[in-house]
C-alpha positions as CSV (number, residue, x, y, z in Angstrom):
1,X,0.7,-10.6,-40.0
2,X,-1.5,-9.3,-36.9
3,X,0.4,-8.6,-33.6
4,X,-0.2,-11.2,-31.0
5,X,-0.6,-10.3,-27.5
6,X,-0.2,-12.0,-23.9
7,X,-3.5,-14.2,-23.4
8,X,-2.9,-13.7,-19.5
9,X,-3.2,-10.8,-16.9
10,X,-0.3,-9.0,-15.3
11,X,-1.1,-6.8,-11.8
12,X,1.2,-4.9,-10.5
13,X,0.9,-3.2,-7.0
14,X,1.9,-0.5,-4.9
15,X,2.8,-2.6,-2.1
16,X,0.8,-2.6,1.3
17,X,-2.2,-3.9,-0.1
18,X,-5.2,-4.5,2.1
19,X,-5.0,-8.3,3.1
20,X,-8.4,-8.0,5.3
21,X,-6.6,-7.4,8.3
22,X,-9.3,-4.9,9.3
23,X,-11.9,-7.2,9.7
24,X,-10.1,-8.6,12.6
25,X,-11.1,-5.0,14.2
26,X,-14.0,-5.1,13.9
27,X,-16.3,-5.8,10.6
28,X,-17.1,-2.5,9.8
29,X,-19.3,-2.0,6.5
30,X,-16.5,-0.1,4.1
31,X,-13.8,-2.5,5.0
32,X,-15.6,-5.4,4.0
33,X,-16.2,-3.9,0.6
34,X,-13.1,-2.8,0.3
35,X,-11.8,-6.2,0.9
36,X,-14.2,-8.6,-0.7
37,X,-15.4,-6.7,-3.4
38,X,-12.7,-3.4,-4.8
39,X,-10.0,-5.5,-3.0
40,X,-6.7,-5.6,-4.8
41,X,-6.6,-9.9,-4.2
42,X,-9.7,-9.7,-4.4
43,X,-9.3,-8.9,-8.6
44,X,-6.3,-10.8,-9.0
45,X,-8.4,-13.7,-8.0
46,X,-11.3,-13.1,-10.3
47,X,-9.2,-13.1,-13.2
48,X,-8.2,-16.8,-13.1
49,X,-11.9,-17.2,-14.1
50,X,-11.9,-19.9,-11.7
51,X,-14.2,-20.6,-8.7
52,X,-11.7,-21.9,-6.5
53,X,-8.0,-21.4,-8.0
54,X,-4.7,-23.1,-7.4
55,X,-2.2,-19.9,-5.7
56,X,1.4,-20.1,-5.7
57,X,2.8,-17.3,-3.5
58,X,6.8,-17.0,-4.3
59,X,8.8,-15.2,-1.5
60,X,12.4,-15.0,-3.1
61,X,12.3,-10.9,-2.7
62,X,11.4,-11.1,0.9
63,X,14.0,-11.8,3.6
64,X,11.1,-13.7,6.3
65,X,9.1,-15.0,3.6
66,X,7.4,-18.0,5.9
67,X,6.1,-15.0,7.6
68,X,4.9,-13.3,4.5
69,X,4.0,-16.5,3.1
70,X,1.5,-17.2,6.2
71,X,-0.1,-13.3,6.1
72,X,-0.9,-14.2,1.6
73,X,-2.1,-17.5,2.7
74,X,-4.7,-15.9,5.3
75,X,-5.5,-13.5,3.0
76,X,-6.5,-15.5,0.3
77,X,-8.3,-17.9,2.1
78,X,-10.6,-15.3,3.5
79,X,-11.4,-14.4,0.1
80,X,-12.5,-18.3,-0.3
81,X,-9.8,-19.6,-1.8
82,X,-8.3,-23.8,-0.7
83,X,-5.2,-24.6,-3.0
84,X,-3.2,-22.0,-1.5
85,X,0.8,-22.6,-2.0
86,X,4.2,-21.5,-0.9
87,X,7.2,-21.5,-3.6
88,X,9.8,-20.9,-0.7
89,X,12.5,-20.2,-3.8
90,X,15.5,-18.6,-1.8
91,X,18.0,-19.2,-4.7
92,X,18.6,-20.6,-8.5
93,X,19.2,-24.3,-7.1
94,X,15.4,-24.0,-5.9
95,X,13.9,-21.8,-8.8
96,X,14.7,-25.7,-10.9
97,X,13.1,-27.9,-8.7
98,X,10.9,-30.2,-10.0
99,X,8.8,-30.2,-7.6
100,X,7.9,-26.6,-7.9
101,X,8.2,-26.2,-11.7
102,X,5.7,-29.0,-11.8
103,X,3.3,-26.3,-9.3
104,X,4.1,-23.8,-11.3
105,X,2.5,-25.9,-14.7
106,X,-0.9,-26.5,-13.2
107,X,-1.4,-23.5,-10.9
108,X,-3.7,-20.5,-11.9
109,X,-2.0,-18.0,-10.6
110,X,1.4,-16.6,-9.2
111,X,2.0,-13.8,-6.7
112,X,5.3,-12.0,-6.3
113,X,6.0,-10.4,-2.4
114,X,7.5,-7.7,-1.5
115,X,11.5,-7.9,-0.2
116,X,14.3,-7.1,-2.7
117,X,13.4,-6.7,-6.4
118,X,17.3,-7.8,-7.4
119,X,16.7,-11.1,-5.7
120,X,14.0,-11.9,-8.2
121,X,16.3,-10.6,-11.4
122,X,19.3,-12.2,-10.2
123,X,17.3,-15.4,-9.1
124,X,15.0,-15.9,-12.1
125,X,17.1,-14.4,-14.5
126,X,17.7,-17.4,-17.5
127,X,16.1,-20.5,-15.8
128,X,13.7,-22.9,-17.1
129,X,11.1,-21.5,-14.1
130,X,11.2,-17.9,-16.1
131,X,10.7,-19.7,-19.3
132,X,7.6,-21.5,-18.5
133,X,5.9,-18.6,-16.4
134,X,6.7,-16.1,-19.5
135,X,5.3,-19.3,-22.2
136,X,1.8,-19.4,-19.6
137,X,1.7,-15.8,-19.4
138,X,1.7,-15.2,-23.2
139,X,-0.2,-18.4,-24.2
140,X,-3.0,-19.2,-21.4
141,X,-5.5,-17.3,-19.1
142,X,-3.0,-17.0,-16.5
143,X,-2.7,-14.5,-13.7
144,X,0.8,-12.9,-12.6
145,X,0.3,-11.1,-9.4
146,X,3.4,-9.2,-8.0
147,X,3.2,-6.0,-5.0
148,X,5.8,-3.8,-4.3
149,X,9.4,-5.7,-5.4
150,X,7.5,-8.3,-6.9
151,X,5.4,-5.2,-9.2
152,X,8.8,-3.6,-10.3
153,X,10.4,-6.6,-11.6
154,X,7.7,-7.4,-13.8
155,X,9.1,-5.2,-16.4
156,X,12.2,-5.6,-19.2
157,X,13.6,-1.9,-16.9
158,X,14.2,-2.2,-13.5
159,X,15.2,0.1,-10.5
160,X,16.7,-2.2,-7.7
161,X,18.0,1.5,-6.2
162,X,17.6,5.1,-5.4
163,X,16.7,7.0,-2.3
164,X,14.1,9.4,-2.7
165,X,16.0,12.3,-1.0
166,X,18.9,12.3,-3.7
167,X,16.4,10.9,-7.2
168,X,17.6,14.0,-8.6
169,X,20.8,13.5,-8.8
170,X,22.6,11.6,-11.5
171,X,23.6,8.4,-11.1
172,X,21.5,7.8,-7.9
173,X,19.2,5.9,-9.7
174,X,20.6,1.9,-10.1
175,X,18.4,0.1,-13.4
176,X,19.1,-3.5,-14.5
177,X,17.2,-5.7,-16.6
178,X,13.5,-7.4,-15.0
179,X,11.8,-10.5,-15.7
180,X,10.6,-8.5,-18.7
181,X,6.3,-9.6,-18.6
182,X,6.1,-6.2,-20.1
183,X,8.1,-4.2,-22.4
184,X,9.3,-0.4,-22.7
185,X,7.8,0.2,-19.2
186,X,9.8,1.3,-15.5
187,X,7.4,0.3,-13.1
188,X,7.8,2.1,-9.0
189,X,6.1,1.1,-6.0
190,X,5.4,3.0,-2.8
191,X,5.1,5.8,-5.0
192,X,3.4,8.4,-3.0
193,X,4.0,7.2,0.4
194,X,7.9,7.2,0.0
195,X,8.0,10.4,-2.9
196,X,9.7,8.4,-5.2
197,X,8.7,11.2,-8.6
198,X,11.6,12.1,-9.0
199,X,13.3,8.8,-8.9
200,X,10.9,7.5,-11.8
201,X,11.5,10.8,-13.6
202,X,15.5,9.8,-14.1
203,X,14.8,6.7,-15.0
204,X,12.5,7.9,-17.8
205,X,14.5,10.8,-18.6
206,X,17.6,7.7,-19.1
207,X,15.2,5.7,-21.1
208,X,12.8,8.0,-23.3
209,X,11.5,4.9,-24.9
210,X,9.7,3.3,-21.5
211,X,6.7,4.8,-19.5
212,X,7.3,5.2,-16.4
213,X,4.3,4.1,-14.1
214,X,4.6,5.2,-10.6
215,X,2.4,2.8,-8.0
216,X,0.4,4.4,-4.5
217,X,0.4,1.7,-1.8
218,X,-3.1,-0.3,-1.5
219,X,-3.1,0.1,-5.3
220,X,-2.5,-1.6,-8.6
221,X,-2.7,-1.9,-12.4
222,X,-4.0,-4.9,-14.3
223,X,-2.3,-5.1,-17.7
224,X,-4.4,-6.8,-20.3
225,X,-3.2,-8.0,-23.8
226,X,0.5,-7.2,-23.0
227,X,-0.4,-3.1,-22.9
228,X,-4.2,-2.0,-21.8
229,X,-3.8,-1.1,-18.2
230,X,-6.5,-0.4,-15.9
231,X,-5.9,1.4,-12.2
232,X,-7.3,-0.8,-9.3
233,X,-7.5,0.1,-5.4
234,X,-7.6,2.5,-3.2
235,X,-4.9,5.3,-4.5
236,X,-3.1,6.6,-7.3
237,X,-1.4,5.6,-10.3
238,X,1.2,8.2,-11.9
239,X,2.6,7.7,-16.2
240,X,5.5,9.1,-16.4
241,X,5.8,9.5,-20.6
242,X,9.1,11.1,-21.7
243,X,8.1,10.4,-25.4
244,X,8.2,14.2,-26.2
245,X,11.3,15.3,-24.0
246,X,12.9,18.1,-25.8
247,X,16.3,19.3,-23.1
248,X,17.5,16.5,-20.9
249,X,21.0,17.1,-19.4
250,X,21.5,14.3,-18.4
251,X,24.4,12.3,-20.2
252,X,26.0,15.2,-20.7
253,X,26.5,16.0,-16.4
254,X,28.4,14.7,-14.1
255,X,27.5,12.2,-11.6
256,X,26.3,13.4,-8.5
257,X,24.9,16.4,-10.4
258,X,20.9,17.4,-10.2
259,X,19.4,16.9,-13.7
260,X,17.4,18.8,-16.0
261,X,14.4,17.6,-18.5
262,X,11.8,19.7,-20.2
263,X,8.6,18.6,-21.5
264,X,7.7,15.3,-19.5
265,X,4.4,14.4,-19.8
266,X,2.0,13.1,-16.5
267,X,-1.2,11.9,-15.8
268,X,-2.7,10.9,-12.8
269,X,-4.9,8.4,-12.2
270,X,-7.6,6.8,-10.2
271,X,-9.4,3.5,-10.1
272,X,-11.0,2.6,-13.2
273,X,-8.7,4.8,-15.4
274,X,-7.0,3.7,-18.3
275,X,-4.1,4.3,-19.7
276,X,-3.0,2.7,-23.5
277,X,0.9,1.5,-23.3
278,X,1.3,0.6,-27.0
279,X,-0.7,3.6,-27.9
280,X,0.5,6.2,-25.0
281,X,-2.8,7.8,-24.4
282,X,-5.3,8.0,-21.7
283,X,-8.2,6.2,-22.5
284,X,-10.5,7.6,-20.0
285,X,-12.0,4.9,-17.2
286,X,-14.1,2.2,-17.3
287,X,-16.9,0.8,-15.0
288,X,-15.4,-2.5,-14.4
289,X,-13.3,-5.4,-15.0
290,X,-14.9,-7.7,-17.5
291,X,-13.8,-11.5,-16.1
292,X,-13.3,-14.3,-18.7
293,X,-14.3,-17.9,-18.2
């Protein structure tokens, strides 16, 4: 029986992702490429196919979310888009309201803020709203947009804790279960600007099975058919593979105690790259997205 894989798109992002701002400063050349061209929103909404698509923006991770809310629905509508929406889901009560489970059945496309990734596992976590994006996700051309909190939640393995400064310690590193779009994968955001490697690397080196993938700011990856991903943006995308890990101390310390694991593999990469999560090889990169519809 041939495997079948998600019909939609998953992109994850860094967090911090241009939202045109710079225009305001002045239309310079670069930044209007940047934005309306290479732009991070500017790819999620090309792959709803659609000339003018219907955007949900959910702020349930953020803790001002009309505020965020207001800065997504700017940013969208510079790039031309009119059915611009705000899911203002602040707990499970909400996340089954009819009203916005009916939204979420005819929209083309859902993007998760920034704020607190636990809010959206805790939140989301077993309700009909979960069911139906996961069903539309898998079964239609659908577009699941989700930056900083919103990117690390996407996964079955999330962190919801860890500062940087103490990553490589055990037990600093707090993982719970995601919304699970995408298996055997730990995703991190701010990656570079906030030095979170080592943070990524414990989780890996806890979970041997997942790739880790690490997430610059102003950067993302689009996951097609449930495991091709292709790097978008402006920065860098880090895999973290712990496939071939040959020592790793780690259940065998104590907490609070720095770890040890040999043999992780790395690769770093750039716009266009590719990376192969069922496969775990870098495929090299590729010109450009190829849009359906």
């Amino acid at each position: 029986m041939a495997q079948s894989y998600p019909k939609g798109f998953l992109v994850s992002v860094g967090g911090a992702e241009d939202k045109g701002t710079d225009l305001e400063k002045g239309i310079v050349e670069r930044n209007r490429l940047n934005f309306f061209e290479l732009g991070i929103l500017k790819n999620i909404v090309s792959l709803t196919g659609v000339e003018d698509p219907h955007v949900e923006v959910i702020t349930t991770a953020s803790s001002i979310p009309d505020e965020v809310a207001d800065n997504y629905v700017d940013a969208f509508s510079k790039l031309g888009c009119k059915n611009i929406g705000h899911l203002r889901i602040r707990d499970r009560e909400d996340a089954s309201n009819p009203e916005y489970i009916a939204r979420l059945k005819t929209c083309n496309c859902i993007m998760f803020s920034g704020g607190n990734q636990l809010r959206l596992s805790s939140i989301f976590g077993g309700t009909q709203f979960l069911d139906i994006l996961k069903q539309r996700y898998h079964e239609e051309h659908f577009v699941i947009g989700g930056t900083s909190a919103g990117a690390m939640a996407m996964s079955n393995t999330m962190i919801y804790e860890g500062s940087a400064d103490k990553a490589h310690l055990k037990g600093e590193v707090k993982i719970t279960t995601g919304l699970g779009f995408v298996q055997n994968v730990i995703i991190d955001s701010h990656f570079d600007k906030r030095g979170r490697f080592n943070r990524l690397a414990q989780a890996v080196a806890a979970n041997p099975g997942a790739i880790g993938v690490g997430i610059g700011e102003d950067t993302g990856v689009v996951v097609t058919d449930g495991h091709h991903l292709k790097t978008i943006g402006s920065g860098t995308v880090i895999i973290i593979d712990g496939r071939n890990i040959d020592y790793n101390n780690i259940a065998d310390i104590r907490i609070g105690q720095p770890i040890s694991v040999e043999n992780i593999i790395v690769h770093i990469m750039s716009s266009g790259d590719v990376y192969n999560l069922q496969n775990r090889t870098y495929d090299g990169k590729e010109i450009a997205i190829e849009d359906e519809g």
